[in-house]
N, CA, C and O of each residue as an XYZ file, in Angstrom:
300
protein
N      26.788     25.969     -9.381
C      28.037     26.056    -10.103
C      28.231     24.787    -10.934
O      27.628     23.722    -10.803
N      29.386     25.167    -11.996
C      29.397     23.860    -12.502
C      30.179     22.364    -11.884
O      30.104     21.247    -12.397
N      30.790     22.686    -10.867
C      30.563     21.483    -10.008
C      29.637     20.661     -8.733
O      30.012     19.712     -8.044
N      28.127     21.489     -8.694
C      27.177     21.146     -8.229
C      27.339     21.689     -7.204
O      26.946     20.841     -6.402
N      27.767     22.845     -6.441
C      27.415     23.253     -5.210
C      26.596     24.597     -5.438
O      26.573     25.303     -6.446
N      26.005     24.742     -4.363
C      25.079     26.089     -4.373
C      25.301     26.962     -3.448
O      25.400     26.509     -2.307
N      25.397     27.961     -3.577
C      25.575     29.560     -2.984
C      24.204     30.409     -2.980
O      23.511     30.523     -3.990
N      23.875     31.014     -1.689
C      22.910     31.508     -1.812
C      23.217     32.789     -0.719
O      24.183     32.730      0.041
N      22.289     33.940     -0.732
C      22.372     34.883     -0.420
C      21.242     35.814      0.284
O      20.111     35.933     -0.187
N      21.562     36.282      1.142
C      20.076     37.365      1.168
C      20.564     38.945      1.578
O      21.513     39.404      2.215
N      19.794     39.326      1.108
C      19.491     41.265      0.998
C      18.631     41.593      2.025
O      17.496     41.396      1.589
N      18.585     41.944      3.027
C      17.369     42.180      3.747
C      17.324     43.532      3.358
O      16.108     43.610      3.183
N      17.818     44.825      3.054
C      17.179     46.035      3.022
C      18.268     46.365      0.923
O      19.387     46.790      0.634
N      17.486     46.034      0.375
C      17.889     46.519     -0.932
C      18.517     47.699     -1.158
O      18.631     48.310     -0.095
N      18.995     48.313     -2.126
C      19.981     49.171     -2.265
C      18.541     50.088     -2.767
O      17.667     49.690     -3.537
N      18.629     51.652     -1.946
C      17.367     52.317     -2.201
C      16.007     51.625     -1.449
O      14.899     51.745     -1.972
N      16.105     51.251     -0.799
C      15.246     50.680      0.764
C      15.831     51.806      1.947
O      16.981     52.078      2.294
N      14.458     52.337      2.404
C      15.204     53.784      3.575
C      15.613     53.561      4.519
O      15.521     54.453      5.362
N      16.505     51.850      5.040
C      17.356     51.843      5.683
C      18.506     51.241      5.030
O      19.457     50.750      5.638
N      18.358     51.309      3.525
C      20.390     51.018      2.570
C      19.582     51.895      2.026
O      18.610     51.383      1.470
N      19.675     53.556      1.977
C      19.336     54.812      0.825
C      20.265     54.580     -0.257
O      20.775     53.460     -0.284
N      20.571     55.354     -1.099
C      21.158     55.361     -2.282
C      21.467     56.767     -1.841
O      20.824     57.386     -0.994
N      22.433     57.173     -2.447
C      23.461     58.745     -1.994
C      22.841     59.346     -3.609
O      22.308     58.801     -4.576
N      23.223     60.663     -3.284
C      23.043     61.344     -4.321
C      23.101     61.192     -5.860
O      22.410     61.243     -6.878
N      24.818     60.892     -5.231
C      25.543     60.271     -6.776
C      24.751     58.861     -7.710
O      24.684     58.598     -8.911
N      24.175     58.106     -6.315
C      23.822     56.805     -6.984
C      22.267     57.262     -7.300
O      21.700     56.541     -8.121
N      21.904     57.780     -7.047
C      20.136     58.214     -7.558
C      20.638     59.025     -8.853
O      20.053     58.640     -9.866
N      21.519     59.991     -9.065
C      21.578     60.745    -10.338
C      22.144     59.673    -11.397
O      21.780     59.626    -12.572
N      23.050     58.858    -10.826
C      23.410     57.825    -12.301
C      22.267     56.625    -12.319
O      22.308     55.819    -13.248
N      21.464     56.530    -11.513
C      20.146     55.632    -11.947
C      19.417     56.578    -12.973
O      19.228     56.110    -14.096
N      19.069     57.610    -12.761
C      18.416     58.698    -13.259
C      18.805     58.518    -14.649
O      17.985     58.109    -15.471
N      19.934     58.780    -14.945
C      21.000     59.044    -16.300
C      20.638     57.868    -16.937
O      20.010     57.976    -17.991
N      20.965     56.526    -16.418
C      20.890     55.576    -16.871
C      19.180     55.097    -17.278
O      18.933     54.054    -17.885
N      18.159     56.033    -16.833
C      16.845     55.688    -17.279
C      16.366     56.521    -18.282
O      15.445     56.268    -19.060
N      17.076     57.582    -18.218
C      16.552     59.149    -19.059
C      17.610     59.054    -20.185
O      17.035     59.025    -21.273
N      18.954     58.995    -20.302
C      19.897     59.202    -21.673
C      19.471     59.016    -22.590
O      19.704     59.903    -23.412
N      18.663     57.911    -23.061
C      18.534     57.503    -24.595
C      17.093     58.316    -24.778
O      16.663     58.047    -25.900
N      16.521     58.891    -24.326
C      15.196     59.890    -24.415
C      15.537     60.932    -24.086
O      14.498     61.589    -24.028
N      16.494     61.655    -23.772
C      16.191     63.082    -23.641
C      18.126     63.633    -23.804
O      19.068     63.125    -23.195
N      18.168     64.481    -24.550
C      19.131     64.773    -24.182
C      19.966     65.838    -23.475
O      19.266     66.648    -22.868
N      21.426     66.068    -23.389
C      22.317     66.141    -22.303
C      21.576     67.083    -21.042
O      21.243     66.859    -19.878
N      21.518     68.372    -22.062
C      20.446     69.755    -21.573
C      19.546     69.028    -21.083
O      19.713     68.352    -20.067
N      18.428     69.082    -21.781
C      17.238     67.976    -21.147
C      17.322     67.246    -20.027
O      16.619     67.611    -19.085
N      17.676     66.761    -19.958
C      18.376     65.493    -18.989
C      18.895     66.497    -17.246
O      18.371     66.471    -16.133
N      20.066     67.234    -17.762
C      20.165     68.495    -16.402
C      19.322     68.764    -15.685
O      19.132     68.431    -14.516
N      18.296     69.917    -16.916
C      17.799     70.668    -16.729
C      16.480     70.230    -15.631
O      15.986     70.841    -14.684
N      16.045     68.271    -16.519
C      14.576     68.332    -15.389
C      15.533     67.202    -13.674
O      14.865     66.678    -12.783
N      16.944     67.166    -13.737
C      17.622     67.084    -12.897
C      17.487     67.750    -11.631
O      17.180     67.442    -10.480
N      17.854     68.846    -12.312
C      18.036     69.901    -11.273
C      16.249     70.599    -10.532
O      15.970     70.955     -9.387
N      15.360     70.541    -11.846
C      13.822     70.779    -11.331
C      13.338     69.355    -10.281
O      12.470     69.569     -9.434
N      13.798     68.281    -10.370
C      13.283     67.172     -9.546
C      14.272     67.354     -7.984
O      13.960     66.982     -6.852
N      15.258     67.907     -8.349
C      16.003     67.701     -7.478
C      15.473     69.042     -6.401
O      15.888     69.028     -5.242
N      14.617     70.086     -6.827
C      14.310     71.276     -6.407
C      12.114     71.485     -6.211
O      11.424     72.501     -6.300
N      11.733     70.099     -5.953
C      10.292     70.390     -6.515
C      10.228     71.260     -5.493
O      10.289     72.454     -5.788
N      10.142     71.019     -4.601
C       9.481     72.205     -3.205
C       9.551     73.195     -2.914
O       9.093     73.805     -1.948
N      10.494     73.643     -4.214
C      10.700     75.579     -4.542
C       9.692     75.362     -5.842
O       9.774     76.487     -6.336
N       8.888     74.701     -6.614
C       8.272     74.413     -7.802
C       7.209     75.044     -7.742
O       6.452     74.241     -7.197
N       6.424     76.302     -8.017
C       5.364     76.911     -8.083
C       4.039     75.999     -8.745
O       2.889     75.687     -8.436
N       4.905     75.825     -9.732
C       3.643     74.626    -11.110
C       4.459     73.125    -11.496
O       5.216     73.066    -12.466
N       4.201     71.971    -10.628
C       4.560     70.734    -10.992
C       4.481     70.357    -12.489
O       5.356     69.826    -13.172
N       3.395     70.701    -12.802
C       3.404     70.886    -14.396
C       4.513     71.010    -15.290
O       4.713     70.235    -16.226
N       5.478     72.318    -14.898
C       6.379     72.184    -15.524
C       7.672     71.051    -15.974
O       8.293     70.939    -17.031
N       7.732     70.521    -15.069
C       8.044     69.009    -14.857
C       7.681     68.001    -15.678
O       8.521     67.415    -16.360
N       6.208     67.648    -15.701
C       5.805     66.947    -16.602
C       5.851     67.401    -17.928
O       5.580     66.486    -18.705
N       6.114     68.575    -18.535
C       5.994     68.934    -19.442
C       7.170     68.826    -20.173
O       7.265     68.917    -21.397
N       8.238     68.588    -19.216
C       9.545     68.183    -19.658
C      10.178     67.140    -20.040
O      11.226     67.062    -20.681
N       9.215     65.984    -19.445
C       8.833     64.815    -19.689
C       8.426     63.464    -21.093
O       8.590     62.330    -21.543
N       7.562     65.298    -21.230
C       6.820     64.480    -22.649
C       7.588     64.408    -23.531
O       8.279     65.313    -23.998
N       7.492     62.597    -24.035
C       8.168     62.754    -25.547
C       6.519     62.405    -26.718
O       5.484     61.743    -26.649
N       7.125     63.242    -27.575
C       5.736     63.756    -28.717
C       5.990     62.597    -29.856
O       7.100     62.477    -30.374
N       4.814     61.700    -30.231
C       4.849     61.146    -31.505
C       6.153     59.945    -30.723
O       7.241     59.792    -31.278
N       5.868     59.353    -29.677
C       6.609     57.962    -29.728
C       8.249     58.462    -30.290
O       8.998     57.594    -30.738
N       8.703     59.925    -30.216
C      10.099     59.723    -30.573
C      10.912     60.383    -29.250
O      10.401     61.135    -28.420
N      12.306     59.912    -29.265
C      12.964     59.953    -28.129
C      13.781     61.357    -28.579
O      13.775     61.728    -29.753
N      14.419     62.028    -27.618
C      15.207     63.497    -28.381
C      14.716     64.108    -28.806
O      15.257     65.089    -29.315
């Protein structure tokens, strides 16, 4: 600080470490917050709801395919 004392801290199990999980809500707004500016709103749902569902997923593929952005452009 700016009067010379120090504060320090420790985390032993990070936020998203599988003993501090992250809840639903906080994994879908990490999600949002990594995917928004590349894909949009639809987009964004749609491979939501497929990640959120792989183990009913016949072809993982489809997934990745949702993924791809073509020619380095986002949207």
């Amino acid at each position: 600080t700016t009067s010379g004392n120090t504060y320090s801290a420790e985390v032993t199990y990070h936020r998203g470490h599988w003993k501090n999980p992250m809840s639903d809500q906080e994994v879908e707004e990490k999600f949002h917050s990594l995917t928004d500016r590349h894909l949009t709103s639809d987009q964004s749902a749609a491979l939501l709801d497929k990640l959120w569902n792989l183990e009913g997923m016949p072809d993982i593929g489809e997934v990745v395919r949702m993924v791809r952005i073509r020619n380095g452009e986002s949207r």
